[in-house]
C-alpha positions in Angstrom: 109.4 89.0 109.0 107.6 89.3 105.6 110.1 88.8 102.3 109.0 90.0 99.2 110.8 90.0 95.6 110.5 93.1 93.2 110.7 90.9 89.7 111.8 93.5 86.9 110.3 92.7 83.2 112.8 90.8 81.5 112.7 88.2 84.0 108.6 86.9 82.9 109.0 86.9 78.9 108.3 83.1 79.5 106.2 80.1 81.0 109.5 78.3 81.9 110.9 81.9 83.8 107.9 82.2 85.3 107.9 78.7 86.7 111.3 79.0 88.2 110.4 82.5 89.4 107.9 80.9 91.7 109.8 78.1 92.5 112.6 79.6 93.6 110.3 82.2 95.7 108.3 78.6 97.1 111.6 76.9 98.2 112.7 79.9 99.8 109.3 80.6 101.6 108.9 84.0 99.8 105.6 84.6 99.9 105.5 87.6 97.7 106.8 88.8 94.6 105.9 92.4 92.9 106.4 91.6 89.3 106.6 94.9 86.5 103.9 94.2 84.0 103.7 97.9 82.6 107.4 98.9 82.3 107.4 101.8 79.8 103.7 102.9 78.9 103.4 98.7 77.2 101.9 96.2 78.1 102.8 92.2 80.0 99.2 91.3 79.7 96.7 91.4 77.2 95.3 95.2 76.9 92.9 96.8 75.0 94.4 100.5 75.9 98.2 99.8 75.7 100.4 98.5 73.3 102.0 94.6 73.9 105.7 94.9 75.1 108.1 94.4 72.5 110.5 92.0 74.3 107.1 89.7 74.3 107.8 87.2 71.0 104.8 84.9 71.5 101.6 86.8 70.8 99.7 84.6 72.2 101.3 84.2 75.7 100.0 86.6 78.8 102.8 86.8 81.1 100.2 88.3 84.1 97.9 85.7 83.5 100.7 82.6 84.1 102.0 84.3 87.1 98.7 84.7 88.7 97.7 81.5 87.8 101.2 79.8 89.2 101.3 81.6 92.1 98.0 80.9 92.8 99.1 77.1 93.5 102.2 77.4 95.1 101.0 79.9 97.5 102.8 83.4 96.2 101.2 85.9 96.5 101.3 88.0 93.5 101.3 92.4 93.0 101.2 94.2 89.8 104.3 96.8 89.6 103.6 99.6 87.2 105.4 102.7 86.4 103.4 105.1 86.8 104.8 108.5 84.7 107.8 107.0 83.6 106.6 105.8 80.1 109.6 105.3 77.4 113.6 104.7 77.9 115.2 103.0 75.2 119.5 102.4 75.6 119.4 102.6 71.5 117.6 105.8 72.1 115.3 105.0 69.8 111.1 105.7 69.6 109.0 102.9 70.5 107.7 101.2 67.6 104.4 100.9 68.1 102.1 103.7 66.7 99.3 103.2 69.6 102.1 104.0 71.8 101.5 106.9 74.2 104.8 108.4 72.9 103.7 108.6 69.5 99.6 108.6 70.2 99.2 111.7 72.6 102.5 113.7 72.6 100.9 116.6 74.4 100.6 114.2 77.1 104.1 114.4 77.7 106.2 116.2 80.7 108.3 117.9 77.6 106.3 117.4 74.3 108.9 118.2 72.0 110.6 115.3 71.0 113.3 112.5 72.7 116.1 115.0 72.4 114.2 118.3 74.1 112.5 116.0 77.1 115.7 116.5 79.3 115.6 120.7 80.4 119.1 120.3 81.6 120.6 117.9 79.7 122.8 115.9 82.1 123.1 112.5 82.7 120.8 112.1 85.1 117.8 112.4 82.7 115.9 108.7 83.0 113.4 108.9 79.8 110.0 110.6 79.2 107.6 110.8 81.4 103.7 112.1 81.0 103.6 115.1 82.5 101.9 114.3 85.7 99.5 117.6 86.0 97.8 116.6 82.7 94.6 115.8 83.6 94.0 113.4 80.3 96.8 111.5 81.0 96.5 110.8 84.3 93.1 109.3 83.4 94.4 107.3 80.9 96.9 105.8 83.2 94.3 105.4 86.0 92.2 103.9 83.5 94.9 101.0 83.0 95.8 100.7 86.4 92.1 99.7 86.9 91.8 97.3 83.9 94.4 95.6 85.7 93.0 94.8 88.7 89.5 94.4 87.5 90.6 91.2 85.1 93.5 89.7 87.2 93.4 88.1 90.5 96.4 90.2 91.9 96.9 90.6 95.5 98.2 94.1 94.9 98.9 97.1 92.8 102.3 98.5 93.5 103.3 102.2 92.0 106.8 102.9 91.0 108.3 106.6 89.5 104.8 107.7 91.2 106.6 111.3 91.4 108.3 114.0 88.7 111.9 113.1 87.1 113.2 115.9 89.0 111.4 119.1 91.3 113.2 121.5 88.0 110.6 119.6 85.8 107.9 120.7 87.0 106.1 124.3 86.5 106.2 125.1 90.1 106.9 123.2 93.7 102.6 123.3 93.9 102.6 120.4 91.3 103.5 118.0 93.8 99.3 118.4 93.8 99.2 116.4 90.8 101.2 113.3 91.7 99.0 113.0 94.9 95.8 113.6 92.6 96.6 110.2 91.1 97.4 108.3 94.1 93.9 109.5 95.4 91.8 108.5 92.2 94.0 105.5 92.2 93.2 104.5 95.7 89.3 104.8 95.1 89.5 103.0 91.2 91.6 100.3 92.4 89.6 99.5 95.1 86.7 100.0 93.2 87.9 97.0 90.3 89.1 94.8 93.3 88.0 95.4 96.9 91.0 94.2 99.2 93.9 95.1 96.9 96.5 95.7 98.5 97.8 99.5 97.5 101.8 100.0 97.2 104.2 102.0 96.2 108.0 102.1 95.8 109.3 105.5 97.2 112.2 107.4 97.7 113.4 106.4 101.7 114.0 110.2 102.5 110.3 111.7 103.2 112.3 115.3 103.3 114.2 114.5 100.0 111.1 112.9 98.3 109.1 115.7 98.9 111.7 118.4 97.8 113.8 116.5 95.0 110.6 114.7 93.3 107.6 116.0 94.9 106.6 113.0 96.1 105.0 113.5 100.0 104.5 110.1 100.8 104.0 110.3 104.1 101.0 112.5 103.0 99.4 109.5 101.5 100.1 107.1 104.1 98.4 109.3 107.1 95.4 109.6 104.2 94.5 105.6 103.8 95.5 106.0 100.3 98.5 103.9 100.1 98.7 100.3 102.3 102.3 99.2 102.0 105.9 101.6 101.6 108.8 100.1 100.0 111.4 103.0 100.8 114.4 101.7 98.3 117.0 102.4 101.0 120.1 101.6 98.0 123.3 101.4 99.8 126.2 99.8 100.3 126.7 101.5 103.8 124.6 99.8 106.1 124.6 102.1 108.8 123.0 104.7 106.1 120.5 101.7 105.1 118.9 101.7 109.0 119.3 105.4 109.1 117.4 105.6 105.9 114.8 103.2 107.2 114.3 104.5 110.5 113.4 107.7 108.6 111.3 106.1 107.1 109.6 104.2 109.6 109.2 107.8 111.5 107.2 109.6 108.8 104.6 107.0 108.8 104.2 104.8 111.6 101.0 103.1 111.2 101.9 101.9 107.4 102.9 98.6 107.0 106.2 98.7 105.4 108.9 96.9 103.7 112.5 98.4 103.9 113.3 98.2 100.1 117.4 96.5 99.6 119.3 96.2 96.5 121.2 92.8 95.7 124.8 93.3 95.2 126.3 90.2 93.5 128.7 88.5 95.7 127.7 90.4 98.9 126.4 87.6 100.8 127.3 89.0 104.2 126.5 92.5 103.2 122.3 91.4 102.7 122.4 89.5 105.6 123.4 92.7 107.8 121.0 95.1 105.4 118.0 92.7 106.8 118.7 92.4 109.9 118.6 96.5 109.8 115.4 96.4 107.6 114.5 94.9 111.1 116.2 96.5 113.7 114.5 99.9 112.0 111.0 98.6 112.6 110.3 97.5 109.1 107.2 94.4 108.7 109.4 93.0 106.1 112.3 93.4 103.6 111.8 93.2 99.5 114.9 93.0 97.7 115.5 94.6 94.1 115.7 92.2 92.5 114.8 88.7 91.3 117.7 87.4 89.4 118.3 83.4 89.0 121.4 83.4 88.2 122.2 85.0 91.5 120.6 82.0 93.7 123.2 82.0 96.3 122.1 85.9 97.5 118.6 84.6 97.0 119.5 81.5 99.9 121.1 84.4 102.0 118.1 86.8 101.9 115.2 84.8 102.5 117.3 82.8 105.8 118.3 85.9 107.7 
């Protein structure tokens, strides 16, 4: 059974975290880590069409690079993670401070282009953060145009989509736009392959195929049947077990000729919990399990997921 490691931003900002990312992935024969190099519309590379993270302090390090490079001898296997509409979040809730930032640089690119406070319709606390507004033609474009850049000047053994899909279905102008997300996983399939023939395509989707496609208008299962997407993570987030292989034999169901990986969250301290969510990731049909997410100060759940 494949294990695979979804490594979140913060955890590359340097050499030395990337080395004990990839040591603690080689010791544990993990064989595949999906690390986020574009986490809100910035950059964890060098690029020419988005602005450098701000949590990076040396300018002259390239996280993307290291990681490709060190996992290229030890043996992991390395996919770019990108978020794909989701583009600015900040906890201050402040602007990002780049002006080249897409925020800032093409408003009208934006799912609600008036401004931080007016990007939420409903104004709960569910919002997440802006997002480009998917069915803009320009942005999407831009974003395909990065997604490509990517995996034309790194060796990367995938491209793996995250928040590929609206905030919420109430977001969008009509149920129709779910037209427009799958407009970019098409183009994306034929530009990525295009920059780097092999790459392996993947997404991070919501486990529900019914609830994905009504909630988010995200129809997955659409773009598994069409070639355009390789590998399914379904982020089956639970502490009930029973709903974690329920969620995953969903899954599994909706697209049975895609290789998947039944997506788990780490709860700290729940040893025996991750040992019974893989075995489900299993019993549901699953290829392999990738577990959200890297964290070394939480070694002990590491040991637990890559031995059951």
């Amino acid at each position: 059974m494949d294990k695979a490691l979804w490594v979140v931003r913060d955890k590359i900002t340097s050499k030395n975290a990337i080395d004990d990312l990839m040591a603690d992935a080689t010791t544990r024969g993990i064989h595949d880590v999906v690390v986020q190099v574009r986490g809100r519309g910035d950059a964890y590379y060098r690029s020419a069409l988005e602005p450098r993270a701000e949590e990076l302090k040396d300018d002259g390090f390239d996280p993307l690079e290291h990681l490709v490079r060190s996992g290229a001898a030890v043996g992991v296997r390395v996919h770019a993670w990108a978020n794909v509409f989701f583009i600015w979040s900040s906890a201050a809730g402040t602007l990002p401070r780049s002006r080249d930032h897409i925020v800032h640089s093409h408003p009208e690119w934006l799912l609600r282009p008036d401004g931080v406070k007016h990007l939420d319709p409903v104004g709960g606390s569910d919002w997440e953060g802006i997002y480009t507004d998917p069915a803009n033609v320009a942005a999407r474009e831009h974003t395909l145009a990065v997604f490509a850049d990517i995996a034309k000047r790194y060796r990367v053994e995938g491209f793996h989509y995250d928040y590929v899909r609206y905030p919420q279905v109430s977001y969008a102008s009509s149920p129709h736009d779910h037209a427009a997300v799958t407009a970019l996983v098409r183009e994306g399939s034929e530009r990525l392959r295009a920059a780097r023939p092999g790459i392996v395509i993947s997404a991070a989707v919501f486990p529900d195929p019914d609830v994905a496609r009504d909630r988010v208008l995200q129809r997955w299962a659409e773009w598994a049947r069409a070639g355009w997407i390789d590998l399914l993570c379904p982020m089956a987030y639970s502490r009930d077990t029973v709903e974690v292989g329920r969620l995953l034999s969903k899954a599994r169901a909706a697209a049975p000729r895609t290789r998947m990986w039944g997506g788990l969250r780490a709860y700290a301290g729940e040893r025996a919990l991750l040992r019974d969510q893989v075995r489900a990731t299993q019993d549901a049909g699953c290829a392999g399990a990738i577990l959200f997410s890297y964290d070394p100060a939480q070694r002990d759940l590491l040991d637990m997921f890559s031995s059951s």
